[in-house]
C-alpha positions in Angstrom: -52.6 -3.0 112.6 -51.8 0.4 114.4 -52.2 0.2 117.4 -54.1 3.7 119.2 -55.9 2.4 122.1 -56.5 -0.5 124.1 -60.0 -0.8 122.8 -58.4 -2.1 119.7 -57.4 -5.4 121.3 -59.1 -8.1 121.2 -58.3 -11.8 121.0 -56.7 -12.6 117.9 -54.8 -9.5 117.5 -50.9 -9.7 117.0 -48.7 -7.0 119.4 -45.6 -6.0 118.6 -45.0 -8.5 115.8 -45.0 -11.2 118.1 -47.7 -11.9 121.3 -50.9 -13.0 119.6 -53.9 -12.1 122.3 -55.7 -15.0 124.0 -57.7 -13.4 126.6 -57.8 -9.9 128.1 -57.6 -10.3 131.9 -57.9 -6.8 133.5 -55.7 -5.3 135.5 -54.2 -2.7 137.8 -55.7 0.9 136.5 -52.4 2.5 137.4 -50.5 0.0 135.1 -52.4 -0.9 132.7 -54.8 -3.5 131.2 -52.9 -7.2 131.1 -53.4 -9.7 128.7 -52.3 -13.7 128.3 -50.8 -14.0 125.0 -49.0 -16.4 122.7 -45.4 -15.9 121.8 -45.2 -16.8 118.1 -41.7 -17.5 118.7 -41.6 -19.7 120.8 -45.5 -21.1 121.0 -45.5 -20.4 124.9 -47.7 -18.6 126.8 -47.0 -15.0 127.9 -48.4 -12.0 130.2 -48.6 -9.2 128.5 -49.1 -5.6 129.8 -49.8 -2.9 128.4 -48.6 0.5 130.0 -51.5 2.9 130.5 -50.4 5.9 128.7 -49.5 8.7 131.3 -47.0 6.5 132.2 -45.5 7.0 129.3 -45.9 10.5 128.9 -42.3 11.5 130.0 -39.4 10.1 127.9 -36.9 9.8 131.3 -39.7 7.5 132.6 -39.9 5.2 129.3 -35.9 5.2 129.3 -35.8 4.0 133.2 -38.7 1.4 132.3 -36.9 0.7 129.0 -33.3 0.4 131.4 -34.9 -1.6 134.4 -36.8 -4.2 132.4 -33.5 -5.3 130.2 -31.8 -5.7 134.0 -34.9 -7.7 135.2 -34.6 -9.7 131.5 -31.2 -11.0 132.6 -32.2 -12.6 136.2 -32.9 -16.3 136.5 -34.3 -17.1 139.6 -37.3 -20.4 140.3 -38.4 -18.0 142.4 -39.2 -14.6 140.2 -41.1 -14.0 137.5 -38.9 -14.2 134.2 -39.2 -10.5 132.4 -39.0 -10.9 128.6 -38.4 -7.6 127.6 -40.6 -3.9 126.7 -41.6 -3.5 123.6 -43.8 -0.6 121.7 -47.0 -1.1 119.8 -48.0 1.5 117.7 -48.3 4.6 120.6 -48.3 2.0 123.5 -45.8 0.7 125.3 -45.6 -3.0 126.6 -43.9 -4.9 129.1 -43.8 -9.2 128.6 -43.4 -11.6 131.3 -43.4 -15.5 132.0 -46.8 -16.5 132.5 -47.7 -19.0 135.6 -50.9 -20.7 135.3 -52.2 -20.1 139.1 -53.3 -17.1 141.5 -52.2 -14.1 143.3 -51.6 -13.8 146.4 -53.9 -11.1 146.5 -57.0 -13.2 145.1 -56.2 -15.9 147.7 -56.2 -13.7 151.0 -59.7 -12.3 149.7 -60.7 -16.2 148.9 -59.6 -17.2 152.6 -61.6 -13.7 153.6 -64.6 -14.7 152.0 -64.5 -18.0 153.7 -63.9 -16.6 157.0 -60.6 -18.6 157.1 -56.6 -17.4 157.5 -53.5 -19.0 156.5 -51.7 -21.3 159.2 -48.7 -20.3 160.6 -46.4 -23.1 158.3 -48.3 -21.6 154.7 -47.3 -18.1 156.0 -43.9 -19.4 156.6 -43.2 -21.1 153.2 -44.8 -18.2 151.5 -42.2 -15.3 153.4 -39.7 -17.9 153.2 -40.3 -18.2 148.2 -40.5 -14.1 148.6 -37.4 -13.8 150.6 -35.2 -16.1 148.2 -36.7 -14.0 145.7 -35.6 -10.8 147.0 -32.3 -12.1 147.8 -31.3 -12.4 144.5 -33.2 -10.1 143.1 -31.7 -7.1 145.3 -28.3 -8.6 143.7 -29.4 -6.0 140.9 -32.3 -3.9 141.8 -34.5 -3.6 144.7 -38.2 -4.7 144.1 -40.3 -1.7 145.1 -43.5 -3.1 146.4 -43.2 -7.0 146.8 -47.0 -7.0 147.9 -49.8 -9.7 147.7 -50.6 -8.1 144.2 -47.2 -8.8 142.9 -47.1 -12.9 144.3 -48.1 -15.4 142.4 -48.3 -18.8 143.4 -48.4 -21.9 140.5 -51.1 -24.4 140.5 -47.8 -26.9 141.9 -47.1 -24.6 144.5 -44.4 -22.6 142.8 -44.1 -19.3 144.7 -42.9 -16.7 142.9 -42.5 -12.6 142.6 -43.5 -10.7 139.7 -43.5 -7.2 138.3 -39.3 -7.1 138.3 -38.3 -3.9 136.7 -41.7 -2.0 136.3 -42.1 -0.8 139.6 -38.6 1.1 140.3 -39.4 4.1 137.1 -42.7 4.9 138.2 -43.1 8.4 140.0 -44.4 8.6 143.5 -48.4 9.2 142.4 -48.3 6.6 140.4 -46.9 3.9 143.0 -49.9 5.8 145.1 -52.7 4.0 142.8 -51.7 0.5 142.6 -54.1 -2.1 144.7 -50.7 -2.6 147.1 -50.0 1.1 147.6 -51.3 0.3 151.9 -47.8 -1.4 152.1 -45.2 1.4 150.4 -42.8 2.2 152.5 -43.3 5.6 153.8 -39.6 6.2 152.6 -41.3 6.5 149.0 -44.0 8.6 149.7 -42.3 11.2 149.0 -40.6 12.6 146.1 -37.6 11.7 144.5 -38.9 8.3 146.1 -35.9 6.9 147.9 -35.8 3.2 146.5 -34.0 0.9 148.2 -33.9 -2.8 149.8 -34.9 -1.9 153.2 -38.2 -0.4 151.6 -39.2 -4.4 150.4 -38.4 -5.5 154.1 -41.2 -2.6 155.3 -44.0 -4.2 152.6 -42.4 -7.3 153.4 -43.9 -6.7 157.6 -47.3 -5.4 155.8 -47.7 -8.6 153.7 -46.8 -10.9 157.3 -49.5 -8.6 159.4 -52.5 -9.4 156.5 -51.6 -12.9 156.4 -51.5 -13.6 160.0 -54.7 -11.6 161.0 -56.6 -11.6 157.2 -56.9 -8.0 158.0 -54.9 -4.9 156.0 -53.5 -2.4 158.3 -55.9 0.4 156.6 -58.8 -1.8 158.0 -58.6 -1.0 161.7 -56.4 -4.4 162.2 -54.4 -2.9 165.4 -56.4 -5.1 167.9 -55.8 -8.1 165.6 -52.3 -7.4 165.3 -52.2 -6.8 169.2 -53.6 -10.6 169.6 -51.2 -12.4 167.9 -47.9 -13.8 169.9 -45.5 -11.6 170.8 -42.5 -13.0 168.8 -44.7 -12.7 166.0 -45.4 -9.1 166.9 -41.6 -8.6 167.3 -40.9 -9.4 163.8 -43.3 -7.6 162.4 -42.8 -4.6 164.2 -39.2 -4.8 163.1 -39.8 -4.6 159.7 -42.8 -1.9 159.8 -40.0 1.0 161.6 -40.2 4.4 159.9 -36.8 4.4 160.2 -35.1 2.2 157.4 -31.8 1.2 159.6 -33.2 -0.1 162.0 -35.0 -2.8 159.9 -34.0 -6.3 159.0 -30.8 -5.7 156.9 -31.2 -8.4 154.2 -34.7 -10.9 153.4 -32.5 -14.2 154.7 -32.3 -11.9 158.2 -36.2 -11.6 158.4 -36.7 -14.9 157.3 -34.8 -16.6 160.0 -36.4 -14.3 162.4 -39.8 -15.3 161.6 -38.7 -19.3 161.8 -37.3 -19.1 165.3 -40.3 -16.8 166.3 -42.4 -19.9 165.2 -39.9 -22.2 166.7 -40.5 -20.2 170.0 -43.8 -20.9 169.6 -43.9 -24.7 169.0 -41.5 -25.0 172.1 -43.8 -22.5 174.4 -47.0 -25.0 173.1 -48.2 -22.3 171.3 -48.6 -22.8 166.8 -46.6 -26.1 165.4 -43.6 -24.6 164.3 -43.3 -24.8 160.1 -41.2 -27.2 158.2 -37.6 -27.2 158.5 -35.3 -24.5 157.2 -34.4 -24.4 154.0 -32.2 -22.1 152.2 -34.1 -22.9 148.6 -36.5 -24.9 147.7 -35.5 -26.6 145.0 -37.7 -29.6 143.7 -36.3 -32.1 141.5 -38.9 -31.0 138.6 -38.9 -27.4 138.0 -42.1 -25.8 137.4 -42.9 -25.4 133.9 -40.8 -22.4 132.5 -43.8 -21.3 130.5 -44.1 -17.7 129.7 -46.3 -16.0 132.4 -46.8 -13.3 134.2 -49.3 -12.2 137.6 -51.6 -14.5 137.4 -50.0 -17.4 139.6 -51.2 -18.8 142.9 -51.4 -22.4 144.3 -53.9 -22.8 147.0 -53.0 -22.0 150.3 -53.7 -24.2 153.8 -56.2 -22.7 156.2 -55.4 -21.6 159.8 -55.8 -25.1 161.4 -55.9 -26.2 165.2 -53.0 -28.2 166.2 -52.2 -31.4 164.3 -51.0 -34.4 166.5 -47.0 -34.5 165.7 -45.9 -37.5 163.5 -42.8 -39.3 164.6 -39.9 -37.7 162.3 -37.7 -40.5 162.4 -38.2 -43.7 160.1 -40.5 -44.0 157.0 -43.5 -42.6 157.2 -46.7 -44.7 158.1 -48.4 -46.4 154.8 -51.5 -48.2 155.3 -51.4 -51.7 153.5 -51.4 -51.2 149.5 -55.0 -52.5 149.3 -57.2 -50.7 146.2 -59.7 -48.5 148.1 -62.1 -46.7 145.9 -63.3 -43.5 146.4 -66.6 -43.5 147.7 -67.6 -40.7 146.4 -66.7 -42.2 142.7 -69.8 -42.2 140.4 -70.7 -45.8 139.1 -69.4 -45.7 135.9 -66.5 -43.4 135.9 -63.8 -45.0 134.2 -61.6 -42.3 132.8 -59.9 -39.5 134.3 -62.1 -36.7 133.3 -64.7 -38.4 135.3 -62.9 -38.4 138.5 -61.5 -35.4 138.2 -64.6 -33.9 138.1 -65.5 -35.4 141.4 -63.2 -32.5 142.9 -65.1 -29.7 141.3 -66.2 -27.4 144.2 -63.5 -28.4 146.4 -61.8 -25.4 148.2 -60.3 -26.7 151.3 -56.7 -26.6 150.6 -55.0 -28.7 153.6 -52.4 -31.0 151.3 -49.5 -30.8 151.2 -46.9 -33.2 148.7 -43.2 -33.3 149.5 -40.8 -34.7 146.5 -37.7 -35.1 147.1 -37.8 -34.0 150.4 -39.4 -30.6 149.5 -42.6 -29.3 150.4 -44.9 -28.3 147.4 -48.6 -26.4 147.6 -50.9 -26.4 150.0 -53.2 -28.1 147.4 -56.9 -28.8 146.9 -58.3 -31.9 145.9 -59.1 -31.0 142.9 -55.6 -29.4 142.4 -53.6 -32.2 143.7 -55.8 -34.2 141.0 -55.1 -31.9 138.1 -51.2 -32.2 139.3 -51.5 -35.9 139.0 -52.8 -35.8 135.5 -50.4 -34.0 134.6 -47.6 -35.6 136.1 -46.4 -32.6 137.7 -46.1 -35.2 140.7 -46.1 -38.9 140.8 -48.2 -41.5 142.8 -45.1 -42.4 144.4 -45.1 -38.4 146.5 -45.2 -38.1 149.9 -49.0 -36.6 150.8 -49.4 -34.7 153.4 -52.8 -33.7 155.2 -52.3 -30.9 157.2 -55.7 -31.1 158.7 -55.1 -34.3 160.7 -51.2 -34.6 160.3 -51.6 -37.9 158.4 -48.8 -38.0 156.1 -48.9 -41.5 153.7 -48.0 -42.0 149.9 -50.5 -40.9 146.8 -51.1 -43.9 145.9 -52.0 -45.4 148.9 -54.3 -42.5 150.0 -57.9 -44.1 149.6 -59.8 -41.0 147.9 -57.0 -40.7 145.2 -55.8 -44.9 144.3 -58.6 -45.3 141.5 -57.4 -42.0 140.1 -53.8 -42.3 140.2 -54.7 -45.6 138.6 -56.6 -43.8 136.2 -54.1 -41.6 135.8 -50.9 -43.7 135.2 -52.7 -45.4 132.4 -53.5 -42.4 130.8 -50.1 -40.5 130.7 -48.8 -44.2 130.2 -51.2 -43.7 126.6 -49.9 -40.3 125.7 -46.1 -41.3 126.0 -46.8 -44.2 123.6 -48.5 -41.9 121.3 -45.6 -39.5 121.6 -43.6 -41.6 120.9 -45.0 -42.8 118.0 -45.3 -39.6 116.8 -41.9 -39.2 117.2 -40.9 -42.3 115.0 -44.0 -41.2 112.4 -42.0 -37.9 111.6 -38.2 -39.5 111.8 -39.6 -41.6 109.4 -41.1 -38.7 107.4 -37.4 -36.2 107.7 -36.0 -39.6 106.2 -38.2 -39.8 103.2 -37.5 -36.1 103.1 -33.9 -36.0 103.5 -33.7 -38.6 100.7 -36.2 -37.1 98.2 -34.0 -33.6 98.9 -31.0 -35.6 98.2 -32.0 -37.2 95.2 -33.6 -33.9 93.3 -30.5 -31.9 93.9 -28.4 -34.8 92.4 -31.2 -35.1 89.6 -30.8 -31.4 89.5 -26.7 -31.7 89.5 -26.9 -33.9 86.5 -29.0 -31.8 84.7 -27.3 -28.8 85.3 -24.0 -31.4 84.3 -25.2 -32.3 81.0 -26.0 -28.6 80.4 -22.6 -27.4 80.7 -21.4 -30.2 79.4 -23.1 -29.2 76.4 -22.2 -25.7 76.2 -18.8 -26.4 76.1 -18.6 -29.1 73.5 -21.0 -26.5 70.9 -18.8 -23.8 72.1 -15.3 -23.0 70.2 -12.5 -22.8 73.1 -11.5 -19.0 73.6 -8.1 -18.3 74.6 -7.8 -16.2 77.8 -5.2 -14.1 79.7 -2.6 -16.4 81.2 1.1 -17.0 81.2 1.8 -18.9 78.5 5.6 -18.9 78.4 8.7 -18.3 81.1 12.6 -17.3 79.9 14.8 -18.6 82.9 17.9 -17.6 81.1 17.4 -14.5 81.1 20.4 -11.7 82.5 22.1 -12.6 85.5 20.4 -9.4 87.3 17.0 -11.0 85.7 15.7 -13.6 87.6 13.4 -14.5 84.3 10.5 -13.0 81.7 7.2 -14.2 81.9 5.4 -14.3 79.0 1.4 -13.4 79.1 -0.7 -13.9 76.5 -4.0 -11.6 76.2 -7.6 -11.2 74.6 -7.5 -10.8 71.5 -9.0 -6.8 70.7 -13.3 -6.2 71.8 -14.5 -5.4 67.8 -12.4 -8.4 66.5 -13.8 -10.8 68.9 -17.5 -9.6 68.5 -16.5 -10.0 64.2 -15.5 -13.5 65.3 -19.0 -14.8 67.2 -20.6 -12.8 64.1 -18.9 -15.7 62.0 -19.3 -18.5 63.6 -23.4 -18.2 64.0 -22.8 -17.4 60.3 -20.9 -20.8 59.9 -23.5 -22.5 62.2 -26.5 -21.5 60.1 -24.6 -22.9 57.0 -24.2 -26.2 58.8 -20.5 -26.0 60.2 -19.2 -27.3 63.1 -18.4 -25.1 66.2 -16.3 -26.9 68.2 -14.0 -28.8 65.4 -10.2 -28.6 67.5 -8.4 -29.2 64.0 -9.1 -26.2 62.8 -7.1 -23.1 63.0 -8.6 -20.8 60.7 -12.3 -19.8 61.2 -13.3 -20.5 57.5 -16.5 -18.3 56.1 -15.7 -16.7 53.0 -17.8 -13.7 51.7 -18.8 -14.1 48.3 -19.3 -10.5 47.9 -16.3 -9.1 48.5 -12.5 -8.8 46.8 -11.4 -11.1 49.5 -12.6 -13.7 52.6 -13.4 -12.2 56.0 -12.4 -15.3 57.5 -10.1 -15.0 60.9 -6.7 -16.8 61.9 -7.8 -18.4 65.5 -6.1 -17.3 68.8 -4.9 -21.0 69.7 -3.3 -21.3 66.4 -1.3 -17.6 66.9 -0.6 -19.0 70.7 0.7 -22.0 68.9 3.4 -20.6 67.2 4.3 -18.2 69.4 4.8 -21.0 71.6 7.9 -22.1 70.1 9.4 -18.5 68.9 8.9 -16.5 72.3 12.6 -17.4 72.9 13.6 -14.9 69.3 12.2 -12.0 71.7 14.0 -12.6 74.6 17.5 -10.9 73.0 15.6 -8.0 72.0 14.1 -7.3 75.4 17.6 -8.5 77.3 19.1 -5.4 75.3 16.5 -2.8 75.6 17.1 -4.1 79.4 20.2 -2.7 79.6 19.9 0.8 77.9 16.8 1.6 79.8 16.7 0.1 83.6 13.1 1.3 84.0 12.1 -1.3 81.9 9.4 -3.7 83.3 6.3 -4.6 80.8 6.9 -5.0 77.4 3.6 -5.2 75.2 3.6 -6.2 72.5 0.1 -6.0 69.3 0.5 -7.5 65.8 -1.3 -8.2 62.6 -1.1 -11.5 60.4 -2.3 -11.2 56.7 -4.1 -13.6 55.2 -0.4 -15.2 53.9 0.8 -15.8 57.6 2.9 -13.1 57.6 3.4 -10.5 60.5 2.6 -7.5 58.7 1.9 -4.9 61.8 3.6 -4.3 64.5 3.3 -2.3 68.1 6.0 -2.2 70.8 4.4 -0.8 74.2 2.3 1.5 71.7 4.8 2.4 69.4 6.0 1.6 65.9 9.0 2.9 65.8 12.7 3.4 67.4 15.6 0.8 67.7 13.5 -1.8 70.5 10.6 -1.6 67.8 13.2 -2.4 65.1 14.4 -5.7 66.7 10.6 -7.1 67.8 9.5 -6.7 64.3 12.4 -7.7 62.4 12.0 -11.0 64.6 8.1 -11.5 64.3 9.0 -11.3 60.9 10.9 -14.2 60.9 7.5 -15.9 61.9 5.1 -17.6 60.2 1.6 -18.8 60.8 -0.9 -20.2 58.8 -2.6 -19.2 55.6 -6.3 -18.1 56.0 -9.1 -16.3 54.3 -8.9 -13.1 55.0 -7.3 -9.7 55.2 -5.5 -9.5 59.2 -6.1 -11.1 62.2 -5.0 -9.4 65.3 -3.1 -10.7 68.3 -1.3 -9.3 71.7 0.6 -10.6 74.5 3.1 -9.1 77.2 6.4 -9.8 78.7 7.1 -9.0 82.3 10.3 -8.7 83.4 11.0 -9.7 87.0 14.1 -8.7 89.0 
């Protein structure tokens, strides 16, 4: 369908030739309405966008877009969004991204505002700390624009990552203006031409820290709740939030360290526990499913907590014994993992943490941490972490979760069997497939054998151009004659298939080798109309090529030029030459001697009046 406005969309309908629409999700007015989609391609989930209109309006802004997204296409990083390209849909333009099954950033700071609650000081921490790998990369190419809370997503496993690569950089100045994060734009680009550049991220980056710290944006009267926070918390912000762009953190790894020794200051001071340690990447052993996606990604996020009692860091972390505790909030009855996992239904509190391989993924809720079970995004085997009480103790020994993990197990346990045998199920059926292919293209070979096969025993062998003869003796400054023989002339051999249906319909045979003579007789003329064949002519000549070669040797040496001889003649019906052509004539001394020899030649009798026949000699120096 063509594609005139957005009210056209609904589910079902196919963009671009490509992203099928799932569901329409809203979105920014100064972008455009975004939608999850199916790539047909590839069966995987994608976020869709499509561009409001007046951002289109100006063909240098749909060539930057067009420019920036392909550069954005080519970035792999865990920690961005993966851009899949801009595309056109009737008069809309579209931009397609990697869809993360999650949150935003943004809808978690109004979630934690609703609840009266803030991020702790470690959540803020590993959040800066996924934004600022991002931007490190990312400003290897391009600088991001506005990496604000609406442009975060965070997976459902804890996956931090940034989106919007590309489609911020070509907008104009008003534009930038409207978008949700527009409080956190660098004052740089407020004005126009907008002066893009990395330091303008760091500047959004010290907006983003001041609204997760205090819950509060900076147009909501938030000075006094930035004034209470510590001072080396204050410092770093401050530092990225100076109108004047030098004098900011030079690069996201510099503002990230900053931040972790302002909270390592803190933890020494008694102030905050200071966050995990530093990491340069976090890299878990099991990457977050690369499923197309796009803003809509958000793992839940810990609460500001009081101080946890400090765990010893050295030796293996305390495990109560591996007794099955069931939960006691567990229904009588519920035996399957739907069941349980419905227990979790209502559950907001995110305070887990699970470290794998000795990285730190969420915060979680319950009911998150379950569905990641179920999945097998993590294992019962993890590292759980409660960052409410500090208590850090494996899955499967953590009483609220040991019947589910159970549970669990046993279930993805059921669905790798049943991939499995799957799996075997359609070898099995390629096999049977590979074998019946197999056999009905030998079937078909056969066939297609004995048909040829056919055809060439009811079909009279037809002489065709070829060398049929070589003279190695020829002059010493002749290094030989080739001798070629040729089709016979078009309107004899269209007379000659004439005859032999003729011969056919009387009951002859078509393919008999011991005949040389094609023998159908017309009553109703003076004479036959039969014809002499051309493998009984190429016959003879076979063994009187050699009386030509003298001829041509002495021609040779009159006329040097001399380099194709062809050569046309008749036979009567007594098997006598009767006509003959040199190179086109039939005349002059060469002539003389080529038909005074061909007459010398005889061929067989036949029925009929003449029966032409050609062939050339080639002289090679």
């Amino acid at each position: 369908m063509a594609l005139t406005s957005s009210a056209d969309l609904s589910s079902g309908t196919v963009i671009g030739n490509r992203f099928e629409i799932v569901d329409e999700l809203g979105g920014s007015s100064a972008l455009g309405p975004l939608y999850r989609c199916r790539d047909q391609q590839s069966g995987d989930d994608v976020s869709l966008r499509l561009l409001a209109p007046r951002l289109c309006r100006s063909e240098v802004v749909v060539e930057k877009l067009r420019s920036e997204t392909r550069t954005a296409s080519e970035l792999s990083h865990k920690n961005l969004v993966r851009a899949l390209g801009m595309g056109r849909a009737g008069t809309h333009r579209f931009v397609a991204a990697e869809w993360i099954e999650g949150n935003s950033l943004r809808q978690l700071l109004e979630r934690k505002r609703r609840a009266g609650r803030m991020f702790s000081y470690k959540s803020v921490y590993n959040i800066l700390a996924h934004v600022c790998n991002a931007l490190r990369h990312l400003h290897q190419k391009m600088p991001h624009t506005l990496p604000g809370p609406g442009a975060i997503f965070v997976s459902d496993i804890g996956r931090v990552k940034l989106g919007r690569i590309g489609l911020l950089n070509a907008l104009p100045t008003e534009s930038l203006l409207q978008l949700s994060d527009a409080y956190a734009l660098a004052p740089e680009l407020r004005h126009t031409p907008a002066e893009h550049s990395p330091a303008a991220d760091i500047y959004t980056l010290g907006i983003l820290l001041e609204e997760m710290l205090t819950g509060r944006r900076p147009d909501e009267q938030a000075a006094e709740a930035v004034d209470a926070l510590p001072s080396p918390l204050r410092a770093v912000i401050s530092c990225c939030t100076d109108r004047d762009p030098g004098s900011r953190f030079a690069d996201p790894q510099q503002l990230k360290a900053a931040f972790y020794a302002a909270l390592q200051r803190l933890d020494q001071t008694g102030g905050p526990p200071a966050p995990p340690r530093e990491v340069d990447d976090f890299e878990p052993s099991t990457e977050v499913s690369d499923r197309d996606a796009a803003p809509a990604a958000s793992a839940p996020i810990v609460r500001q907590a009081s101080p946890a009692p400090r765990q010893p860091t050295t030796g293996r972390p305390v495990e109560p014994p591996p007794r099955p505790v069931t939960d006691p909030a567990v229904p009588k009855g519920a035996e399957n993992v739907e069941a349980l996992l419905a227990i979790a239904d209502g559950d907001t509190d995110q305070r887990y943490l699970v470290q794998k391989s000795g990285v730190d993924f969420g915060p979680y809720t319950m009911g998150n941490l379950k569905r990641a079970l179920q999945k097998g995004d993590i294992s019962g085997d993890d590292l759980l972490i409660d960052q409410e009480t500090g208590q850090r103790v494996i899955l499967r020994h953590y009483p609220v979760l040991t019947e589910f993990i159970r549970h669990a197990e046993h279930q993805l346990a059921a669905q790798k069997q049943q991939a499995l045998a799957f799996e075997s199920k359609a070898r099995d059926r390629r096999r049977r497939t590979v074998l019946m292919t197999v056999l009905t293209v030998a079937v078909l070979l056969l066939a297609g054998g004995g048909v040829i096969l056919a055809l060439h025993l009811t079909k009279k062998p037809s002489v065709k151009e070829r060398i049929v003869y070589r003279d190695r003796q020829a002059l010493p400054t002749l290094k030989g004659i080739d001798v070629q023989w040729r089709a016979e002339p078009a309107d004899q051999a269209k007379h000659r298939r004439l005859l032999t249906k003729r011969r056919r319909k009387r009951g002859g045979s078509a393919s008999d080798p011991s005949e040389h003579v094609t023998r159908l007789g017309d009553a109703t003329k003076a004479g036959g109309d039969e014809l002499l064949s051309q493998s009984a002519v190429e016959k003879v000549m076979q063994s009187n090529f050699s009386k030509l070669t003298g001829c041509v040797q002495s021609e040779w040496r009159r006329n040097r030029a001399l380099d194709t001889v062809e050569i046309v003649f008749g036979i009567a019906g007594t098997g006598n030459v009767k006509s003959v052509k040199v190179n086109d004539k039939n005349s002059g001394p060469f002539h003389g001697c080529i038909a005074k020899r061909m007459a010398t030649i005889g061929f067989p009798k036949f029925d009929g009046t003449l029966t032409w026949a050609r062939f050339s000699m080639r002289l090679k120096r």
